[in-house]
C-alpha positions in Angstrom: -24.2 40.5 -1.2 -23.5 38.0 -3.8 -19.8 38.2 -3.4 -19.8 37.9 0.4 -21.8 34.4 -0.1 -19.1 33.2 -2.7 -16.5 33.8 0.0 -18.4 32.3 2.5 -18.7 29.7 0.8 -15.6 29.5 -0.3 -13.9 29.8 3.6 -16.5 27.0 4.6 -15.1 24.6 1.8 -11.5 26.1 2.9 -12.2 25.2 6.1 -14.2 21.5 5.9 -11.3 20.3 3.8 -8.7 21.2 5.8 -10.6 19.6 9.1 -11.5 16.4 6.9 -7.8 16.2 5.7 -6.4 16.4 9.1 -8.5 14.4 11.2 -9.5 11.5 8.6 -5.9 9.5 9.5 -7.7 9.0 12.8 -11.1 8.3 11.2 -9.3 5.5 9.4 -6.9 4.5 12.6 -9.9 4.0 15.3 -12.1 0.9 14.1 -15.2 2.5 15.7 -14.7 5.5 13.4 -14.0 3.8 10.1 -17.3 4.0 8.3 -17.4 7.5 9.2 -14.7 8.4 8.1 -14.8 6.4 4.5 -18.3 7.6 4.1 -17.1 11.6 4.9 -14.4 10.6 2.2 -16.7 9.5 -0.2 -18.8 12.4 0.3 -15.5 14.7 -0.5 -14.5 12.8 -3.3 -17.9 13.1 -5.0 -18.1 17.0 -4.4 -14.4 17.0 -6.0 -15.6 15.2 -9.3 -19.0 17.6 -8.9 -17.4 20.9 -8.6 -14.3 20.6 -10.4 -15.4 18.3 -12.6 -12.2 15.5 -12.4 -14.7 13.2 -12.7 -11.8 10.2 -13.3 -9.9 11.3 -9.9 -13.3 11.0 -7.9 -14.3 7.4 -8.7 -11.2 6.3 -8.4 -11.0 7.5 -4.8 -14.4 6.6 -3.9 -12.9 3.0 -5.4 -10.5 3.8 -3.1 -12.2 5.0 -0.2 -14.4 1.9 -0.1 -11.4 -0.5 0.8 -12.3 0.8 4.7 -15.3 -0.2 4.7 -14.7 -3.9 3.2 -13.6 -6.3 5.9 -13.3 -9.4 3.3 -10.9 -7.3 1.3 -8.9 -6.2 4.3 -8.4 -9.7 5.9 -7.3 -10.7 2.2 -4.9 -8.1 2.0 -3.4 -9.3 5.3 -3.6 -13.0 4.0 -1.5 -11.5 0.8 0.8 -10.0 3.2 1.6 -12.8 5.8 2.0 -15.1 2.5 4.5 -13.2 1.0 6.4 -12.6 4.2 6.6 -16.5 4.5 7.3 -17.0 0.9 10.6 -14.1 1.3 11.6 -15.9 4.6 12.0 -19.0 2.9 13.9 -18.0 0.2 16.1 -16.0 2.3 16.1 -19.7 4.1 17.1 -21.4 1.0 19.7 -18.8 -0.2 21.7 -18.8 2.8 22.3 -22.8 3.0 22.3 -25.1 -0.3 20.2 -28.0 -0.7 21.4 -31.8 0.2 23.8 -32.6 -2.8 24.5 -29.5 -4.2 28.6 -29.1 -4.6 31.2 -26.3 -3.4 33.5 -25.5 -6.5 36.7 -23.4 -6.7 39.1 -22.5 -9.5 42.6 -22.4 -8.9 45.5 -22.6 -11.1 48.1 -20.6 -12.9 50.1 -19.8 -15.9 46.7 -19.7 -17.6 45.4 -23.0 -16.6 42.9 -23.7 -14.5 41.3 -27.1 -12.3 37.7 -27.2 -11.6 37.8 -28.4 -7.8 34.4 -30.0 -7.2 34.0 -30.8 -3.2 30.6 -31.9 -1.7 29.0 -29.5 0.7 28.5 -31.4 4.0 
């Protein structure tokens, strides 16, 4: 009796894991779902640390897991993202033409001397 128990409980975790690990993409995707699905991860994070013991791996993914449900951390996120898009377009900007005043040089010569020919870019 004992060892039909264990493997039902064991086919139930089986199971719930494999459910939670397929459908939690969509938790997270559909805003309506989010807290759901961040509290059901919690919840299978803290069982992880609890029954395994890798106490280290759960808090850092309930740590994790609590990014979903923080709407001041996601709109900072963005804000780091659409900064350092604009800060990459710029320099891509700048790389591509030089500033007012910079100077075009060449070397050209031969017989092992060579002129430094210094031209403004226009």
């Amino acid at each position: 009796m004992k060892k039909a128990i264990a493997a039902a409980g064991i086919a139930l975790g089986t199971y719930s894991t494999t459910f939670f690990l397929v459908y939690f993409p969509l938790g997270i995707l559909v805003p309506r779902l989010r807290p759901w699905a961040a509290v059901a991860s919690i919840g299978f994070h803290v069982s992880i640390g609890f029954f395994m013991g890798l106490t280290d791996f759960a808090l850092t993914m309930v740590a994790c897991d609590l990014i979903f449900l923080s709407r001041p951390l996601g709109e900072g996120v963005a804000f780091a993202t659409r900064a350092t898009a604009r800060i990459e377009r710029s320099l891509r900007e700048r790389l591509r033409r030089p500033e007012k005043g910079a100077c075009n040089t060449t070397a050209r010569g031969g017989g092992g001397k060579y002129w430094l020919i210094v031209r403004p870019v226009p």
